[in-house]
MIKE-597160 format. One line per 10 residues: number of its first residue (from 1); for each residue x, y, z of N, C-alpha, C. Coordinates in Angstrom, 1 decimal. Example, Ala and Ser with C-alpha at 12.3 -4.5 7.8 and 13.67 -1.06 7.14 Angstrom:
# MIKE-597160
1 = 13.2:-5.7:7.8:12.3:-4.5:7.8:13.2:-3.3:7.8 ~ 12.8:-2.2:7.1:13.7:-1.1:7.1:12.9:0.0:7.9
END
This chain:
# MIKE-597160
1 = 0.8:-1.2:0.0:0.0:0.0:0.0:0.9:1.3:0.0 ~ 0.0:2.1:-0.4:1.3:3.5:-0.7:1.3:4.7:0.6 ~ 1.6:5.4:0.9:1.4:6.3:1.3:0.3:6.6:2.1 ~ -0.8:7.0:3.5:-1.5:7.3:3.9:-1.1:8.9:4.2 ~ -2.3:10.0:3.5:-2.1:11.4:3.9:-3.2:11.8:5.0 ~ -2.6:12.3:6.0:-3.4:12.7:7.2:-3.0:14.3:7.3 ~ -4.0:15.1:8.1:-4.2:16.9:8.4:-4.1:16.5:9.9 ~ -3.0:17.2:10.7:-3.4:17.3:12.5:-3.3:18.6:12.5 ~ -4.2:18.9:13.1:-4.5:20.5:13.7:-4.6:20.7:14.9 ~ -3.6:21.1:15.9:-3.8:21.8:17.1:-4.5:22.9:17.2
11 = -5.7:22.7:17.4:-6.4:23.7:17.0:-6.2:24.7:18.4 ~ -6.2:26.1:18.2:-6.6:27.3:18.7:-7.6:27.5:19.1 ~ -8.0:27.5:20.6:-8.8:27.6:21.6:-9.3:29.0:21.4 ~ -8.6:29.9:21.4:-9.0:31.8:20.8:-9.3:32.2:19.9 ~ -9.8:31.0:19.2:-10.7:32.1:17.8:-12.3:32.2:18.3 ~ -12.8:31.9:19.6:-14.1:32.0:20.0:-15.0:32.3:19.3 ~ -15.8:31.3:19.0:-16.7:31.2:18.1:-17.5:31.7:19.0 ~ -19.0:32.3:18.0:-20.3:32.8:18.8:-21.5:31.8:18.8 ~ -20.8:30.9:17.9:-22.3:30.0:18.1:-22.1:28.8:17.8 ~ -22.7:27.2:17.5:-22.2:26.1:17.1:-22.1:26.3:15.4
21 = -22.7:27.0:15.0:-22.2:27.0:13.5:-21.4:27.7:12.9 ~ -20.2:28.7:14.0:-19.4:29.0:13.6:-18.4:27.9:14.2 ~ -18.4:27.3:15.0:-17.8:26.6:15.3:-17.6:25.1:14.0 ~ -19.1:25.1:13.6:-18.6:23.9:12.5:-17.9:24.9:11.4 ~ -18.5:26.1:10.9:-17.9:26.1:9.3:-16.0:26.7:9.6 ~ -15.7:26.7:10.7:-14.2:26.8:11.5:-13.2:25.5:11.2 ~ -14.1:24.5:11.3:-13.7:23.3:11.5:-13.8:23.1:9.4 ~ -15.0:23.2:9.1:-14.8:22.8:7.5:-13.8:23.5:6.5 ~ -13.6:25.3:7.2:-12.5:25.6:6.2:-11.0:24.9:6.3 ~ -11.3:24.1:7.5:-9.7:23.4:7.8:-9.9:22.2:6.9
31 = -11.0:21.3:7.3:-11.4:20.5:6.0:-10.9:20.2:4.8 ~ -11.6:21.5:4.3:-11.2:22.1:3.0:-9.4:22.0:3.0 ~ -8.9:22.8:3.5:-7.6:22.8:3.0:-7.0:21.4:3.4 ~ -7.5:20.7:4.4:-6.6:19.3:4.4:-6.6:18.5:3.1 ~ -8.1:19.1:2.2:-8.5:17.9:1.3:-7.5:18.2:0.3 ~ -7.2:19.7:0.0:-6.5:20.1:-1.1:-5.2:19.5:-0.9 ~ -4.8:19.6:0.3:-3.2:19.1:0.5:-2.8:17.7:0.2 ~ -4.0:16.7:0.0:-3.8:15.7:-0.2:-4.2:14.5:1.2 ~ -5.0:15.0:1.9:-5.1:14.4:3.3:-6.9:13.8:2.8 ~ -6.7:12.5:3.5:-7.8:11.9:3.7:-8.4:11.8:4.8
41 = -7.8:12.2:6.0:-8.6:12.3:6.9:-7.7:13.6:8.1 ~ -8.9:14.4:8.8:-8.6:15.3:9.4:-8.6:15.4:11.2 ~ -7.0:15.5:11.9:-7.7:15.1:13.3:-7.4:16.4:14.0 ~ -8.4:16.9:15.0:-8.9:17.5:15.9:-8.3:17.6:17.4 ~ -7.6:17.9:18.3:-7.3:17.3:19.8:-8.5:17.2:20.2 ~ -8.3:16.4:21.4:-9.3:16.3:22.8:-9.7:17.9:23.6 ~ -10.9:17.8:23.4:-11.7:19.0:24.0:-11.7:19.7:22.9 ~ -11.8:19.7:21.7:-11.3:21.3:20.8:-12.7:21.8:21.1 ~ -13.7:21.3:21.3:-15.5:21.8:21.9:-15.5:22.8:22.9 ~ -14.2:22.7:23.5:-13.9:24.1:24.5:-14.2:25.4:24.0
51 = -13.3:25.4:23.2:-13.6:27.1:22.1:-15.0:27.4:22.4 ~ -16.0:26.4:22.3:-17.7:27.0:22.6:-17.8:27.6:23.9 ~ -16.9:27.8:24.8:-17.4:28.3:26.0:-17.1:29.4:25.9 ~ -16.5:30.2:24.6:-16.7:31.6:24.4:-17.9:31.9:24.6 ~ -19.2:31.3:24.3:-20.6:31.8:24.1:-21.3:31.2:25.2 ~ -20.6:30.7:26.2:-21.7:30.1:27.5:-22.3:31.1:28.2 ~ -23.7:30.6:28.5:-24.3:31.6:29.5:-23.1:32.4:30.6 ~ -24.2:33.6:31.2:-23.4:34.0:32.1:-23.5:33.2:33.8 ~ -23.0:33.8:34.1:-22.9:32.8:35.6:-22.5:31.0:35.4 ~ -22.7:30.8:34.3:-22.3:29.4:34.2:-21.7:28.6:35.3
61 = -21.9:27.8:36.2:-20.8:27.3:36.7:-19.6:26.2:36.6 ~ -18.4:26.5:37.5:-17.8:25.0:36.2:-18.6:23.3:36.6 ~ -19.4:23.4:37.5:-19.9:22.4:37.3:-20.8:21.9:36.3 ~ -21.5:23.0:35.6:-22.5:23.1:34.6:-22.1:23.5:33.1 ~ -20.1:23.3:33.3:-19.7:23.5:31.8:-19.8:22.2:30.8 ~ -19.3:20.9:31.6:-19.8:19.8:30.9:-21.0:19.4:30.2 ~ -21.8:19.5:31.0:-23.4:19.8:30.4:-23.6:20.4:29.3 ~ -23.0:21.9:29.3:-23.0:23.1:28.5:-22.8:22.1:26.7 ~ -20.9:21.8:27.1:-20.2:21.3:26.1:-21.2:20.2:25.0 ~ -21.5:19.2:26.5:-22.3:18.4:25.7:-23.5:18.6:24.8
71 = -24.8:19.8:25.2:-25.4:20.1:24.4:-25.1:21.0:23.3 ~ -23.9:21.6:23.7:-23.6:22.1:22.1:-22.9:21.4:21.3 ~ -21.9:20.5:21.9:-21.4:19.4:21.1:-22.4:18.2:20.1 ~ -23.6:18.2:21.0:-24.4:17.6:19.8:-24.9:18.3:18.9 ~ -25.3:19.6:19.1:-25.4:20.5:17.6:-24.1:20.3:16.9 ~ -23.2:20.7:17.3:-21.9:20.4:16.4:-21.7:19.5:15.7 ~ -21.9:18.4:16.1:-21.7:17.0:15.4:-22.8:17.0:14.1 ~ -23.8:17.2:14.4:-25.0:16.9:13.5:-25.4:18.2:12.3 ~ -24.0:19.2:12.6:-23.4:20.1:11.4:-22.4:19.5:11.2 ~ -21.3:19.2:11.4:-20.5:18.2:11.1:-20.7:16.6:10.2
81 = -21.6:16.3:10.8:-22.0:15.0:10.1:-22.3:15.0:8.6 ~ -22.8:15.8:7.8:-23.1:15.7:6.0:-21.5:16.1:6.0 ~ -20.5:16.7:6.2:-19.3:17.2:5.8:-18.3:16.1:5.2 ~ -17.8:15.0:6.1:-16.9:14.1:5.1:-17.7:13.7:4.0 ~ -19.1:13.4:3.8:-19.4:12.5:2.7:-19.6:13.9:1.5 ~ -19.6:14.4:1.6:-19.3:16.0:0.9:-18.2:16.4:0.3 ~ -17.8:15.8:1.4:-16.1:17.0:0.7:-15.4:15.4:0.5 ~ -15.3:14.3:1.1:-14.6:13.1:0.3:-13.2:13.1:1.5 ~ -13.6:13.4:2.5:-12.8:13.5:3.1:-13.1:13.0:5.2 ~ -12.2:12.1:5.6:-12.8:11.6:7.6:-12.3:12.7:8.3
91 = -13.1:13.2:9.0:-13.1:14.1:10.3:-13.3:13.4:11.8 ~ -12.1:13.6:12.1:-12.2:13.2:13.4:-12.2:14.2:14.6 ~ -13.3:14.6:14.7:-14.0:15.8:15.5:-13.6:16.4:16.7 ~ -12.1:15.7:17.5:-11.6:16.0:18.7:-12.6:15.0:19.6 ~ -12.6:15.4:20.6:-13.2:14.9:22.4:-14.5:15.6:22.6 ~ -15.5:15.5:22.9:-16.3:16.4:24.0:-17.0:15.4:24.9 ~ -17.5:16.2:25.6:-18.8:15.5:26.4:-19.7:14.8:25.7 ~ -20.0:13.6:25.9:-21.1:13.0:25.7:-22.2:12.4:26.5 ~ -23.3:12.5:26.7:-24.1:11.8:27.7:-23.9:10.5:27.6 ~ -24.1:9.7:28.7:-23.8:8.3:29.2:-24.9:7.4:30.5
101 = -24.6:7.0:30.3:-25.7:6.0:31.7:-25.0:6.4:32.5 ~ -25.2:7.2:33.7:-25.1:7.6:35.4:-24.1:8.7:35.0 ~ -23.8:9.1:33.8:-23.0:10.8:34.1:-23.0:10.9:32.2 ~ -21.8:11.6:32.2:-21.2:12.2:30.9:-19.6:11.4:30.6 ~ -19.4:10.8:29.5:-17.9:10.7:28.9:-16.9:11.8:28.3 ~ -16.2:11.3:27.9:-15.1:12.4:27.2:-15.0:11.0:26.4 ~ -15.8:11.8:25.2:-16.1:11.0:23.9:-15.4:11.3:22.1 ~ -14.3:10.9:21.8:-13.8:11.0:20.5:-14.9:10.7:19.3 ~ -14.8:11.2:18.3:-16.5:11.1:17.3:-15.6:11.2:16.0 ~ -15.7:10.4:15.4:-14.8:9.9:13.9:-16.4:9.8:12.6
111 = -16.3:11.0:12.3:-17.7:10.5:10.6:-16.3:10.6:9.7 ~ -16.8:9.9:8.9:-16.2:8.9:8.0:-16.9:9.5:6.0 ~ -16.5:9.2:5.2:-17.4:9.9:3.9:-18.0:8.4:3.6 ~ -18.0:7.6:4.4:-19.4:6.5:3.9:-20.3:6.2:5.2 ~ -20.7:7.7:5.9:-21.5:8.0:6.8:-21.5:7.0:7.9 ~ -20.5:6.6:8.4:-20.3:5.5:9.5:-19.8:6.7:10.4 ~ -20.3:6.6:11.7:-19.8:7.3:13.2:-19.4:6.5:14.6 ~ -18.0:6.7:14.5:-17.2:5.7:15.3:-16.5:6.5:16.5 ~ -17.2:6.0:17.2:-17.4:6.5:18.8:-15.7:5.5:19.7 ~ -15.4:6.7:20.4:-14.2:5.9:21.3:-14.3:6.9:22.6
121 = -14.5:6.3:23.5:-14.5:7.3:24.7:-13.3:6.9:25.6 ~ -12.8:8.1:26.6:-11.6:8.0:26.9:-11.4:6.9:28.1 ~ -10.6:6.2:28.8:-10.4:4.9:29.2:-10.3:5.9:30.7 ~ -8.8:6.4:30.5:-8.3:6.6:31.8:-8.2:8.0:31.9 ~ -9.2:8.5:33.2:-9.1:10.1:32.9:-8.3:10.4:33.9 ~ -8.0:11.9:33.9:-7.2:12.2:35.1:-7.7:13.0:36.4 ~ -7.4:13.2:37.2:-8.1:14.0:38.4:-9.0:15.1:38.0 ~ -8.6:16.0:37.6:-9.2:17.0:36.9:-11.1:16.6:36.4 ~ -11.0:15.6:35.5:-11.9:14.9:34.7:-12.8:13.9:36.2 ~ -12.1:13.7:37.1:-12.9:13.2:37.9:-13.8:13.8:38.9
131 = -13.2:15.0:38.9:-13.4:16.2:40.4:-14.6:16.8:40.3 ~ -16.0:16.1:41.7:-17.2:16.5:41.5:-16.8:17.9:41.8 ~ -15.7:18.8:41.9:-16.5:20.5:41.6:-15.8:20.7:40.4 ~ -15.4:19.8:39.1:-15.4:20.7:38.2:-16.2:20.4:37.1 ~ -15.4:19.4:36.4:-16.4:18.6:35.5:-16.4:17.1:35.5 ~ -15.9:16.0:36.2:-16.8:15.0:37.1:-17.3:13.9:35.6 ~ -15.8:13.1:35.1:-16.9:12.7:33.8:-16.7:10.9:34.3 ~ -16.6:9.9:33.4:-16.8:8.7:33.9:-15.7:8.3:32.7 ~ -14.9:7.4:33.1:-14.0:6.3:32.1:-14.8:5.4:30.8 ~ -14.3:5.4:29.9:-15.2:4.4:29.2:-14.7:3.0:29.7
141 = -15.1:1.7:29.3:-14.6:0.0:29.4:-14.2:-0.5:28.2 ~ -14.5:0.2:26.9:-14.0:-0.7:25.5:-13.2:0.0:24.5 ~ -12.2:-0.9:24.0:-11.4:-0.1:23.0:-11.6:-0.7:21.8 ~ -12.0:0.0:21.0:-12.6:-0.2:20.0:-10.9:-0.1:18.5 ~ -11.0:-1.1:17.7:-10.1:-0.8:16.8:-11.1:-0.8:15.8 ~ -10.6:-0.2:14.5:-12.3:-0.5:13.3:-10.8:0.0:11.8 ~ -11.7:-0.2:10.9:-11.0:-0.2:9.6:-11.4:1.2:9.1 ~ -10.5:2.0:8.3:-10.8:3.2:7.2:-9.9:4.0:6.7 ~ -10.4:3.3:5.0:-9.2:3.8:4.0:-8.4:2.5:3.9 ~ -8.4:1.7:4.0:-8.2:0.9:3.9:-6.9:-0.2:5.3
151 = -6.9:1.0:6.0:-5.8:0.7:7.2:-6.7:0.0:8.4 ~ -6.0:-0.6:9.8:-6.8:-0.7:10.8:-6.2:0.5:11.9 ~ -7.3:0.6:12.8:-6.7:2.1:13.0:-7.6:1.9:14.7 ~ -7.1:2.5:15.7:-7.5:2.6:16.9:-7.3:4.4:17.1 ~ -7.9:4.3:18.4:-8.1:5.6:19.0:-7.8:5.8:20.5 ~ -6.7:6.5:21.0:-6.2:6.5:22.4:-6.4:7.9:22.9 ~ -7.5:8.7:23.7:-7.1:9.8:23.8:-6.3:10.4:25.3 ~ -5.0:11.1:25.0:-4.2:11.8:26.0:-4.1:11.0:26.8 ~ -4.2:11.2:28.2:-4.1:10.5:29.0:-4.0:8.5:29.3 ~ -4.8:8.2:28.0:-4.8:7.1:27.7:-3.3:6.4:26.9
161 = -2.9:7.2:26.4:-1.3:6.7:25.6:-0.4:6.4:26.4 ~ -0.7:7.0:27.9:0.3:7.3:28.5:0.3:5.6:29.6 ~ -0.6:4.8:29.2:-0.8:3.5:30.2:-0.2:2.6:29.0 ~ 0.6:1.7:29.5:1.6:1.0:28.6:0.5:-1.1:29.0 ~ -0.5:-0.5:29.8:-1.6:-1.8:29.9:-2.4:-1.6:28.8 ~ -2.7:-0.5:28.1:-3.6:-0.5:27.2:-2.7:-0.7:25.8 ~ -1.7:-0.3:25.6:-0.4:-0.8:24.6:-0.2:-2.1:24.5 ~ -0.4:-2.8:25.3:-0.3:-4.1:25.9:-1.6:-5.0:25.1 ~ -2.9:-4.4:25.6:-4.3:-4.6:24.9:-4.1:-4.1:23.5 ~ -3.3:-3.5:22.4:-3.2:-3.5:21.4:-2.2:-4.0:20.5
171 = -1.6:-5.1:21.5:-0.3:-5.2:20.7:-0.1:-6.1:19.7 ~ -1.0:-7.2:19.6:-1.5:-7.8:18.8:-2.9:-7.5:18.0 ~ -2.8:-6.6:17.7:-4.2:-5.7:16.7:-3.4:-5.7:15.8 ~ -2.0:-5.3:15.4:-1.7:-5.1:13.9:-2.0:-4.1:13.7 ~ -2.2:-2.8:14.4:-2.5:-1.8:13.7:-1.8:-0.9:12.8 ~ -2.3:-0.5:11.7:-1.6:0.6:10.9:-1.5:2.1:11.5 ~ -2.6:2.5:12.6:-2.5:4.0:12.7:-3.0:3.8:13.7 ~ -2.2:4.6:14.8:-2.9:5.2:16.3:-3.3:6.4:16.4 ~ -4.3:7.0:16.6:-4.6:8.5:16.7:-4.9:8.7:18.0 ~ -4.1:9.6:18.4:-3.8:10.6:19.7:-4.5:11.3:19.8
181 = -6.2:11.8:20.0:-6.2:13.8:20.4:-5.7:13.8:21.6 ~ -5.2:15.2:21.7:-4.8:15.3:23.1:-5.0:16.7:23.5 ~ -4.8:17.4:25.1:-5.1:18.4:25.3:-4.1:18.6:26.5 ~ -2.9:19.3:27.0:-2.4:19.1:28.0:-2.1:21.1:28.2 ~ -2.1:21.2:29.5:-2.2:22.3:30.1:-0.3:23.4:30.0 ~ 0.6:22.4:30.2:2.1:22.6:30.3:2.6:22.0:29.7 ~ 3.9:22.3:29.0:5.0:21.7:28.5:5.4:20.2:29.1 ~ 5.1:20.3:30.2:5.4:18.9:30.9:4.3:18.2:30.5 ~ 3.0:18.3:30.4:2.1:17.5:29.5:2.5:17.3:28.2 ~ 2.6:17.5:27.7:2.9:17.7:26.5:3.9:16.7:26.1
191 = 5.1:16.7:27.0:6.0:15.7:26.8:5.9:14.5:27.1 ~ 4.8:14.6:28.3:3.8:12.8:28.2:3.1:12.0:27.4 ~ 2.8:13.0:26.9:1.8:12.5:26.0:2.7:12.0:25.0 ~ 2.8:13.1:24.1:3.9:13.2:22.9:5.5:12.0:23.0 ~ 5.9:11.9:24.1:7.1:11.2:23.9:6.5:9.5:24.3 ~ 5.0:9.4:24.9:4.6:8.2:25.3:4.0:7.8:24.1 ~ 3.3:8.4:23.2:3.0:8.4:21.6:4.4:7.6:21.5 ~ 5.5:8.6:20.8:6.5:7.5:20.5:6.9:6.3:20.9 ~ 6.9:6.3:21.9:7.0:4.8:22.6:6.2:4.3:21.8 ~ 4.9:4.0:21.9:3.7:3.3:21.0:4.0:3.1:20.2
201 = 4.7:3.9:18.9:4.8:3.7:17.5:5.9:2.7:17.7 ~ 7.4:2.6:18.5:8.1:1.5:18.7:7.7:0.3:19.0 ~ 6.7:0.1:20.2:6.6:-0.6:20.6:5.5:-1.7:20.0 ~ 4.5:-1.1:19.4:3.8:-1.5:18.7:3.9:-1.7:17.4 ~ 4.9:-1.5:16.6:5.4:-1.1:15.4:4.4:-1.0:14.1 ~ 4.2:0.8:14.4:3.2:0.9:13.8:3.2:2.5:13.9 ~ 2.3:2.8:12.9:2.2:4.9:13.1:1.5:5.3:14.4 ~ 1.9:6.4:14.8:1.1:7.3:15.8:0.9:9.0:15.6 ~ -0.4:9.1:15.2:-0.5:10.8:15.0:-1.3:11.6:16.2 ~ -0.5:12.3:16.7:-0.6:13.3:18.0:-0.7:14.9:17.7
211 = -1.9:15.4:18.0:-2.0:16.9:18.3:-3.0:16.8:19.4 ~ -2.8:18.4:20.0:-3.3:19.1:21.0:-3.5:20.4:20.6 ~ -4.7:20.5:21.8:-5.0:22.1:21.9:-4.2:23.2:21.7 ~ -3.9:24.2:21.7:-3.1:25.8:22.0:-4.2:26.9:22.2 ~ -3.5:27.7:22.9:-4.6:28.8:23.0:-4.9:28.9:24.4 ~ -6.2:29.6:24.7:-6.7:29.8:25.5:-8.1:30.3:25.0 ~ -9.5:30.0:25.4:-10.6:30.3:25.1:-11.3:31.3:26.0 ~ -11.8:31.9:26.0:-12.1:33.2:26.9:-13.2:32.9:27.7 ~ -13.6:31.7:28.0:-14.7:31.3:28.6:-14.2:30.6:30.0 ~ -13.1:30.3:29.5:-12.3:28.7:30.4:-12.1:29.7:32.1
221 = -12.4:28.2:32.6:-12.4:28.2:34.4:-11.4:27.2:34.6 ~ -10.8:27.0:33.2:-9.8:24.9:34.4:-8.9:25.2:33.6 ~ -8.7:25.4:32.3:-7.7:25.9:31.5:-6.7:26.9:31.2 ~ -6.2:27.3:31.7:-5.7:29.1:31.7:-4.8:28.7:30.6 ~ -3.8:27.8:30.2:-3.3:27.6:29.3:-3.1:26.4:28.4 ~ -3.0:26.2:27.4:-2.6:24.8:26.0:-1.4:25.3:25.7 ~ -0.6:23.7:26.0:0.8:24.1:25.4:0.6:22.9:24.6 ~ 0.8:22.5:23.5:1.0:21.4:22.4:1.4:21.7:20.9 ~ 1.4:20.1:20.4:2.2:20.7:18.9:1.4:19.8:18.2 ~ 2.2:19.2:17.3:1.4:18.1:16.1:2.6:17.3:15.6
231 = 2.6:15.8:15.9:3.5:14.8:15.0:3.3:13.8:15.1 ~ 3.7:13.2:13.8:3.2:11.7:13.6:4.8:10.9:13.5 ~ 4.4:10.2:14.7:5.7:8.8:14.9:5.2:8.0:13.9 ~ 6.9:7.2:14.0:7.0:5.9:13.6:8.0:5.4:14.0 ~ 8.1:3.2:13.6:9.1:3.0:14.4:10.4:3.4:14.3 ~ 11.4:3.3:14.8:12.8:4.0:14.9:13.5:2.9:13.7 ~ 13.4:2.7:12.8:14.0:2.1:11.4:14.5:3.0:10.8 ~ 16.0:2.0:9.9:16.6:2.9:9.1:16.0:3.4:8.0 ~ 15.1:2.0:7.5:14.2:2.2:6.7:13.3:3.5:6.4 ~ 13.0:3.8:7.7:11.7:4.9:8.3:13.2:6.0:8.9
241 = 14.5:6.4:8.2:15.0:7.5:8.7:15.4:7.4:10.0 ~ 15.7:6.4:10.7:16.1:6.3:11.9:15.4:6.9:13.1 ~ 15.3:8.1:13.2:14.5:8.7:14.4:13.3:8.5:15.2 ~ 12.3:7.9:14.1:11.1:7.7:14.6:10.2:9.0:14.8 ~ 10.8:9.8:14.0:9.6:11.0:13.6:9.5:11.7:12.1 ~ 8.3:11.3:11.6:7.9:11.4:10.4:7.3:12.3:9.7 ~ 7.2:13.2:10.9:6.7:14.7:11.0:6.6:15.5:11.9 ~ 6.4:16.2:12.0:6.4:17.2:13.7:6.5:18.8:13.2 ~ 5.5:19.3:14.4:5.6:21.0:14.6:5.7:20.8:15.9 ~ 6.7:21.5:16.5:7.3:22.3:17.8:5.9:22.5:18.6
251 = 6.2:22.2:20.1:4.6:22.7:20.9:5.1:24.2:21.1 ~ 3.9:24.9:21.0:3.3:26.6:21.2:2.4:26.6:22.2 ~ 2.8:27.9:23.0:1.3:27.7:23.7:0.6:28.0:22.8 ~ 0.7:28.8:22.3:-0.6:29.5:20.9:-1.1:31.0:21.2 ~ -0.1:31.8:22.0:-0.9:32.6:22.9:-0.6:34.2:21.8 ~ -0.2:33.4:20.8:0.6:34.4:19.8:-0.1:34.2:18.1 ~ -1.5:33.6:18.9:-1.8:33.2:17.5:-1.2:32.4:16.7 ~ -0.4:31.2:17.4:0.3:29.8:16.7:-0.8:29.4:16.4 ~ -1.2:28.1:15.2:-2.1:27.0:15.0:-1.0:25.6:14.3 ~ -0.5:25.2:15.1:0.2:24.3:13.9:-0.8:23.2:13.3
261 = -0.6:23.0:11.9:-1.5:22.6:11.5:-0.4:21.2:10.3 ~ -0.1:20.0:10.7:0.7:19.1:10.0:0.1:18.2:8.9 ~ 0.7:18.2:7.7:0.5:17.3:6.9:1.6:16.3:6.7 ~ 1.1:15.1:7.1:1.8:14.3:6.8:1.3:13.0:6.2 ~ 2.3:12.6:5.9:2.2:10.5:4.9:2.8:9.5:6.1 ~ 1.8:8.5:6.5:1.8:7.5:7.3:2.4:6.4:6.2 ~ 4.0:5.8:6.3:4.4:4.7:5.4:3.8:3.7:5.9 ~ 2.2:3.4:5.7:1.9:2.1:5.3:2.5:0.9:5.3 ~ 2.7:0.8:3.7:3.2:-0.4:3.3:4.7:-0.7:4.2 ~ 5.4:0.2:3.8:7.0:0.3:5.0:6.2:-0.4:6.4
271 = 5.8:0.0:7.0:6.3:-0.4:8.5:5.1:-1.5:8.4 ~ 4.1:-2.3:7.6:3.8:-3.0:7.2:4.7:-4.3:7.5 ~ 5.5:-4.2:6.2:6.5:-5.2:5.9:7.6:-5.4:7.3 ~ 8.1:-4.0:7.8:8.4:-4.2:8.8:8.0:-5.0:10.1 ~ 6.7:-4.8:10.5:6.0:-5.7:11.2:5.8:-7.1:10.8 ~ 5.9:-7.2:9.5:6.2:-9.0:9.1:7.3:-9.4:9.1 ~ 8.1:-8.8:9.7:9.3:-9.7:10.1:10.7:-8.1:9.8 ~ 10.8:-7.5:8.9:11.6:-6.6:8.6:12.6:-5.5:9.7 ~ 12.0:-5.5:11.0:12.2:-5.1:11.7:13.9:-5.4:12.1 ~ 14.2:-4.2:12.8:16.0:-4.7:13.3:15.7:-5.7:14.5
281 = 15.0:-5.4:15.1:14.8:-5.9:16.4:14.2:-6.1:17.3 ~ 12.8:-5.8:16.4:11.0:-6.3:17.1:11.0:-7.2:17.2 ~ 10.8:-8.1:18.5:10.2:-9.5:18.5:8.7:-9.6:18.2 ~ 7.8:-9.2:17.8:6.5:-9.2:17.2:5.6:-8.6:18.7 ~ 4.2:-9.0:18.7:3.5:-8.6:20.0:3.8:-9.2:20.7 ~ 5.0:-9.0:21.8:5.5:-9.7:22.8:4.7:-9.8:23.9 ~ 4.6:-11.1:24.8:4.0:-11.0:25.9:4.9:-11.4:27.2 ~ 4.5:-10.5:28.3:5.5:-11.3:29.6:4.8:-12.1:30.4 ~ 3.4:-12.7:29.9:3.0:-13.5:30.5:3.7:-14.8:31.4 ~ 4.3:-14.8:30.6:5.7:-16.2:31.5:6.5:-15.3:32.1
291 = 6.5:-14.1:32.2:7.5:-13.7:32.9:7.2:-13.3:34.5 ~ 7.8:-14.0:35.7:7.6:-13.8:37.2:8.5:-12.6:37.9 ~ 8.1:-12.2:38.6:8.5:-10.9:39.0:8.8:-11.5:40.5 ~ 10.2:-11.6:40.9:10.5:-11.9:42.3:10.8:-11.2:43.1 ~ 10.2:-10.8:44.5:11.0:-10.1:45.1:12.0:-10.4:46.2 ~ 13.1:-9.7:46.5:14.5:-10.2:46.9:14.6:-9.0:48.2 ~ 15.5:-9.6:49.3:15.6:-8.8:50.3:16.8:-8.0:50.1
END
């Protein structure tokens, strides 16, 4: 197989939209230009639905932002939804709130241009996401891998890349593409996420495409700052240029009006072949099942 073209956009939290449908046709003129560049599918970080809290009521509280998100996140989506089969092109819509049985998720939302909507909600949240006074959401239980474009492809968001038990749960999937959104507050997030991404693409030997937020939205009560970038791993082969990065923009906070916005080509067929055996030094999806852990005085 040749070449896969993907669009990551850290998207900018400060362009505050006034309504959900500026919020979608924001998102379509990015669309738009991913399609021209040659990208078949476009990804979003976790939370980019933030930006809507430009237009939340007043008094809002942050307990009542989740809520907020989620009902305008479902208008969003359902402007969003006619767009890949349109333009010929997969949107992968970032994170928001979703409603759930006994609370709300932090839900990734993938439409596809053969009107399929493939849902992955986040596994392992972090304190923040747990804390009844802010926004209080619930872990999802299933990780879903699914096919498009003809790759297999999973969905890990932020905090989730960073558990080497759920790497573990993918390591015999075979996947061609891991998508990252992410959202991290500091440079030291940032480098969690992003350097635990790498890991993945080694260890699993296979692509990983990672962006996050930047900015600041003029609404935010939990965010004061996004520091992130945009790059897509691969394994560390000579083959694949040694490094194990196949693309990358520098993290910004964005407070300067940064948006980095990456195009890049997932080698397929390369790290394909690689994973059939080509590798310098992959043992395939290893397990340490046999392996005992003793402890010594």
């Amino acid at each position: 197989m040749t070449d896969y073209c993907l669009a990551l956009w850290a998207t900018n939290l400060g362009f505050s939209p006034a309504h959900p449908q500026a919020f979608a046709d924001h998102v379509e003129a990015r669309l738009l230009e991913a399609k021209a560049a040659g990208a078949k599918l476009l990804v979003l970080p976790e939370y980019a639905i933030e930006a809507c809290l430009a237009f939340k009521p007043a008094r809002l509280k942050p307990t009542e932002e989740m809520a907020f998100l989620a009902e305008v996140g479902a208008q969003v989506v359902e402007l969003l939804r006619p767009l890949p089969q349109a333009h010929g092109i997969s949107l992968l819509a970032g994170s928001m709130p979703v409603p759930a049985e006994g609370g709300l998720t932090n839900t990734a939302i993938l439409l596809t241009p053969d009107g399929r909507e493939i849902r992955q909600d986040k596994l392992s949240l972090t304190p923040g996401e747990m804390d009844p006074e802010t926004w209080q959401l619930q872990g999802g239980r299933e990780l879903l891998t699914f096919e498009l474009d003809g790759l297999k492809m999973a969905i890990l968001i932020c905090l989730d890349v960073e558990m080497p038990a759920l790497s573990c749960l993918l390591a015999k999937e075979n996947l061609d593409l891991l998508l990252v959104p992410s959202m991290t507050e500091m440079l030291s997030g940032y480098h969690r996420v992003f350097d635990c991404a790498k890991a993945r693409a080694v260890e699993l030997m296979t692509s990983v495409a990672v962006c996050g937020t930047v900015g600041r939205t003029p609404g935010t009560t939990q965010m004061e700052t996004n520091v992130s970038g945009a790059s897509l791993f691969v394994p560390c082969e000579e083959e694949l240029g040694f490094t194990g990065v196949a693309g990358a923009i520098s993290a910004t906070d964005g407070m300067a009006a940064e948006e980095p916005f990456l195009i890049a080509k997932v080698p397929v067929g390369t790290v394909r072949a690689l994973r059939a055996g080509g590798g310098e030094v992959w043992p395939g999806g290893w397990s340490a099942d046999h392996i005992v852990v003793t402890r010594t005085s």
